[in-house]
C-alpha positions as CSV (number, residue, x, y, z in Angstrom):
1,X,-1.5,30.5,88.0
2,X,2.0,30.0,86.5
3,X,4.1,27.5,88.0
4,X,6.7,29.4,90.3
5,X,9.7,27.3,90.6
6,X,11.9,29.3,92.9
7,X,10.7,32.3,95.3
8,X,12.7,34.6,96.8
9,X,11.8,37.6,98.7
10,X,14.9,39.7,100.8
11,X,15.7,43.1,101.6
12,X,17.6,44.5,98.6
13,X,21.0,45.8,100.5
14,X,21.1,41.9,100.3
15,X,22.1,42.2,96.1
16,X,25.5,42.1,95.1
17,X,26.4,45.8,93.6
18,X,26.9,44.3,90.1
19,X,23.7,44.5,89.5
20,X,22.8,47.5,87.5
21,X,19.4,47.5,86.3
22,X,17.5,49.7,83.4
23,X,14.4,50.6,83.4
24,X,11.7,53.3,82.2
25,X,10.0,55.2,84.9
26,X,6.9,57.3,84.4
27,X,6.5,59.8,86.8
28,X,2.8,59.0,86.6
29,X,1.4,55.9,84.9
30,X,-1.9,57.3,84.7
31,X,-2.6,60.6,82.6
32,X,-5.7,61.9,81.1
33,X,-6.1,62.2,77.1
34,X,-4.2,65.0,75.7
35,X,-2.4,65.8,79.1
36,X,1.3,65.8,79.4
37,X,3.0,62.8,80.0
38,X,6.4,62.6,81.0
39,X,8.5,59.1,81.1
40,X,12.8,58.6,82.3
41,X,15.1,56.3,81.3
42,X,16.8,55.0,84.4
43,X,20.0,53.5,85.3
44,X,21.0,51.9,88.7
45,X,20.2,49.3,91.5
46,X,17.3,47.9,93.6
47,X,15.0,49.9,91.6
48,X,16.4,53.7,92.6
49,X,18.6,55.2,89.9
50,X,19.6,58.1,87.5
51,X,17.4,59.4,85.6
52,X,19.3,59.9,81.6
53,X,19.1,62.2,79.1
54,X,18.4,61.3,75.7
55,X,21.0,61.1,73.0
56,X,20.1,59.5,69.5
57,X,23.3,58.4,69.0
58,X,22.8,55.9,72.4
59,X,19.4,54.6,70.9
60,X,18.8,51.9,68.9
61,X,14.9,52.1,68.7
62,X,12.1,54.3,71.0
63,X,9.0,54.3,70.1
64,X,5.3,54.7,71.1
65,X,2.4,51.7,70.6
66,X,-1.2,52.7,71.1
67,X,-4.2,50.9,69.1
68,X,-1.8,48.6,67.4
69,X,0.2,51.9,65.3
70,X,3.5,52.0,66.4
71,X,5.2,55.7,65.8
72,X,9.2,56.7,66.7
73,X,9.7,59.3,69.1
74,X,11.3,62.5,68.2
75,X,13.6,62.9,70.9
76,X,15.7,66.3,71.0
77,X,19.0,65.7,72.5
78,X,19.9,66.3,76.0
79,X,16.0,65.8,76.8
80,X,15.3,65.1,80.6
81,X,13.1,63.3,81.0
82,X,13.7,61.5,77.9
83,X,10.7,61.2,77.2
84,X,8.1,64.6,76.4
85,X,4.8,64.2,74.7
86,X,0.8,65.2,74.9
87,X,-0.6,62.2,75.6
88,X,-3.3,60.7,72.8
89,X,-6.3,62.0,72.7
90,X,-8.4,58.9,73.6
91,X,-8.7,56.5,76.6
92,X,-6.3,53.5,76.1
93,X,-3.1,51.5,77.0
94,X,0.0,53.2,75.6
95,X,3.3,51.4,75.2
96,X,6.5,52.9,75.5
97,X,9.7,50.8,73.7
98,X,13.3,51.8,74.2
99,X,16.3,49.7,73.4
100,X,19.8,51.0,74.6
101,X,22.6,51.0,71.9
102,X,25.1,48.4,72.8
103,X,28.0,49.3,75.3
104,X,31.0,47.6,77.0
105,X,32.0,46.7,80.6
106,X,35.4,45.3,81.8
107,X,35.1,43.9,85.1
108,X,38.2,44.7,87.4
109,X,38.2,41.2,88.9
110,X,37.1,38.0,88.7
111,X,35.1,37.6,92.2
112,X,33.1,40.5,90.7
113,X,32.2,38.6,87.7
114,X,31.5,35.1,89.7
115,X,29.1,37.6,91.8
116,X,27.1,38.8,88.5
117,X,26.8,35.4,87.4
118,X,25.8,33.8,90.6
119,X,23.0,36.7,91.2
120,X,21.2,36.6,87.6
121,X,21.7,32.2,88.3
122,X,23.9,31.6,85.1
123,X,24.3,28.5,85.9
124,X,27.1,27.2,83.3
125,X,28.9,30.4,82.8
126,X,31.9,30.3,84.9
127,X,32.9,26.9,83.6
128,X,32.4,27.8,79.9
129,X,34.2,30.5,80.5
130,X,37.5,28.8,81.2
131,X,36.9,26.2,78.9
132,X,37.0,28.2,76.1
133,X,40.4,29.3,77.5
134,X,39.4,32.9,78.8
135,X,41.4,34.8,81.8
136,X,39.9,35.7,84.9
137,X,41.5,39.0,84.5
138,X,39.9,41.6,82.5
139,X,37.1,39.9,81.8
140,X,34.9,41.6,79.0
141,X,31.2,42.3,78.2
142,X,28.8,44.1,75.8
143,X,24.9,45.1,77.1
144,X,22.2,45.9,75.3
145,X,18.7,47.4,77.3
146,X,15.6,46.5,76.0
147,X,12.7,48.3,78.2
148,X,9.3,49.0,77.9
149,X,6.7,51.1,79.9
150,X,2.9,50.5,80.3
151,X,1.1,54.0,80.8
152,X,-2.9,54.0,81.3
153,X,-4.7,56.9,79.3
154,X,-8.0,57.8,81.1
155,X,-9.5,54.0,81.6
156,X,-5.8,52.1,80.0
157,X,-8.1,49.8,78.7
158,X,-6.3,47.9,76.1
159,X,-3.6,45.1,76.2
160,X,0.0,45.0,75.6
161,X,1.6,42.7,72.7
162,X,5.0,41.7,71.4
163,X,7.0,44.7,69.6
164,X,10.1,43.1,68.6
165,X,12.8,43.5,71.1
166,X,15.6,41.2,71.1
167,X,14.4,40.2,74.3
168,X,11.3,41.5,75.8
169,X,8.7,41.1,78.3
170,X,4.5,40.9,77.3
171,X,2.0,41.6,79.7
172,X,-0.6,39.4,79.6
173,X,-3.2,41.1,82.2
174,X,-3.6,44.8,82.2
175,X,-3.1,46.1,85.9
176,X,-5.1,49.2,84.5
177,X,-8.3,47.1,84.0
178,X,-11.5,47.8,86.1
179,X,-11.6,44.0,86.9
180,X,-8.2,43.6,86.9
181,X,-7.7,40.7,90.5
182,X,-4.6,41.7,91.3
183,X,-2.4,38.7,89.5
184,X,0.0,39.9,87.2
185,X,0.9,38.1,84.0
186,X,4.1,38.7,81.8
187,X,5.9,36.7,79.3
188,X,9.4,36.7,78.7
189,X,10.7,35.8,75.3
190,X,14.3,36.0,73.5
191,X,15.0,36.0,69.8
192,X,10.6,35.8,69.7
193,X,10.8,32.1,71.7
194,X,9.8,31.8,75.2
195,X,12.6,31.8,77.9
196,X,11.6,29.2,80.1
197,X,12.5,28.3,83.7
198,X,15.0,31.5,83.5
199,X,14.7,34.1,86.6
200,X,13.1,36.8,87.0
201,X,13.4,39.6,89.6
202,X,10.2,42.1,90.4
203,X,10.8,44.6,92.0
204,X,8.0,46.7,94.1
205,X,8.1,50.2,96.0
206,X,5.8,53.0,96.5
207,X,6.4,56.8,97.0
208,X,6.0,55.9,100.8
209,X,7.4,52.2,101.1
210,X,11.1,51.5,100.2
211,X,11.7,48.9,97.2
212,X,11.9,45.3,97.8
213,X,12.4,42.5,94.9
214,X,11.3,39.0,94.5
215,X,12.9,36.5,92.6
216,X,10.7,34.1,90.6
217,X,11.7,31.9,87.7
218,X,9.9,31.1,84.5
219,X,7.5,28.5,83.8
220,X,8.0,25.9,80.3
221,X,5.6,28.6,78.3
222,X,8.0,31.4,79.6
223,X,4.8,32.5,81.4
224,X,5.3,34.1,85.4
225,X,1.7,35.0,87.4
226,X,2.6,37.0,90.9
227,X,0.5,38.9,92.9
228,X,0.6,43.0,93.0
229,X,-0.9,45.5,95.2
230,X,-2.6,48.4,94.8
231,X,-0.8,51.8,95.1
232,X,2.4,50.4,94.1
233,X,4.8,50.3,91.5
234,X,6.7,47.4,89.7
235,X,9.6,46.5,87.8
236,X,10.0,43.4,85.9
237,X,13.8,42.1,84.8
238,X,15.4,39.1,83.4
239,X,19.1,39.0,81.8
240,X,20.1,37.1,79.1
241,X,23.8,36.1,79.4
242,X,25.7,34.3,76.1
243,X,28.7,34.3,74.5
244,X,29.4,37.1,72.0
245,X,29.7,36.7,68.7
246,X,32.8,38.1,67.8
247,X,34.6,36.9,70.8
248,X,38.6,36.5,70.3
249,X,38.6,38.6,67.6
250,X,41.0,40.9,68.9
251,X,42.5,41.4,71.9
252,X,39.5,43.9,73.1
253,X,36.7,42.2,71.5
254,X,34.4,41.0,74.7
255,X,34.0,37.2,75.1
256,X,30.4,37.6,76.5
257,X,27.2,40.0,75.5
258,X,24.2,40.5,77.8
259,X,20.5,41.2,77.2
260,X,18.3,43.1,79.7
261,X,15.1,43.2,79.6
262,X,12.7,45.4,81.5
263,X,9.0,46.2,82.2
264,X,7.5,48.9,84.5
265,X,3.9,49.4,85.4
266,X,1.8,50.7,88.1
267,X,-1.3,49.2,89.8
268,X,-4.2,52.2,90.8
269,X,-5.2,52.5,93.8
């Protein structure tokens, strides 16, 4: 088992509300071949949020993987769920990509950004932040989303693998496997390298038990093992947090850009 650094589990009205996460959520993560299958792209907190509609000019990339071919969606705007397909014709894990295009966030005061960088632990942020001569006022960001969705067809035998994102989680087991023991584990990588002892949060919930999260961090191979339960449903998410490229600029460039990235899955009962 990965080594697990820091654990934290606590009720989530415990998280600060800077936290907005993004996700995709399946209605069901098991469909039959050639059945419809349905997937949202959410936006919110603690693992409950809004479900959005789809709008090319907001995507950078969403796309379908399933026995190693990788094929774009076509989307029609407005689409709710986003996403609206038969599912493929054969048994087999199918991997759903998105990545959000990039937007912008001022936050209205500084304790609001301390809280964001204490509750995703960037350690060094607040002091490089005023080193490099920044106000606390107005203090600017661009996000990017970078999700992805496991979704068993018939069996879901099959195994993920790394598509690309700019940051992006891999899932080394496949909860969907008939032997599958019940330890999950991911790999979280940035720019294609392994992110190692960053944190993650996985959150949990079922259609009749509320969400919780846990907080884990990273081992050195960028490698987390936790333990899952059958019924339920998880989402995996880890931030990356760096200065942004084109900060001072102008007067309304950002001086920081953050990457989310996201996995959701389900374990069968």
């Amino acid at each position: 088992m990965s080594r697990l650094i820091l654990v934290i589990s606590f009720a989530l009205g415990a998280l600060p509300a800077s936290a907005h996460e993004y996700w995709l959520e399946a209605p069901v993560y098991q469909v039959q071949p050639g059945a419809e299958l349905t997937t949202n792209i959410k936006n919110g907190q603690l693992f409950e949020g809004t479900n959005l509609a789809y709008f090319a000019n907001r995507t950078d990339r969403f796309d379908l993987s399933f026995e190693g071919d990788t094929l774009p969606v076509q989307g029609r705007m407005g689409d709710v769920p986003a996403l609206q397909i038969t599912a493929p014709p054969r048994d087999g894990l199918l991997i759903v990509a998105h990545e959000a295009s990039p937007s912008s966030l001022t936050y209205k005061d500084w304790k609001t950004f301390v809280g964001f960088t204490e509750h995703k632990d960037f350690k060094t942020a607040l002091v490089d932040h005023l080193n490099a001569g920044y106000p606390k006022e107005n203090v600017r960001e661009r996000y990017t989303r970078h999700s992805k969705a496991l979704i068993a067809i018939g069996d879901g035998h099959g195994s993920d693998r790394e598509l690309g994102l700019a940051t992006e989680f891999v899932a080394l087991t496949n909860p969907y496997d008939a032997d599958f023991d019940g330890m999950m584990t991911v790999a979280l990588t940035y720019d294609g390298a392994p992110r190692q002892d960053v944190q993650i949060e996985v959150y949990e919930k079922s259609a009749k038990i509320a969400p919780t999260v846990t907080v884990y961090r990273s081992d050195d191979q960028g490698h987390l093992t936790f333990p899952v339960a059958r019924g339920m449903t998880y989402l995996v998410d880890s931030v990356v947090l760096r200065p942004a490229p084109d900060a001072g600029e102008t007067s309304k460039s950002p001086q920081w850009e953050s990457l989310w990235a996201s996995l959701t899955f389900a374990v069968p009962n």
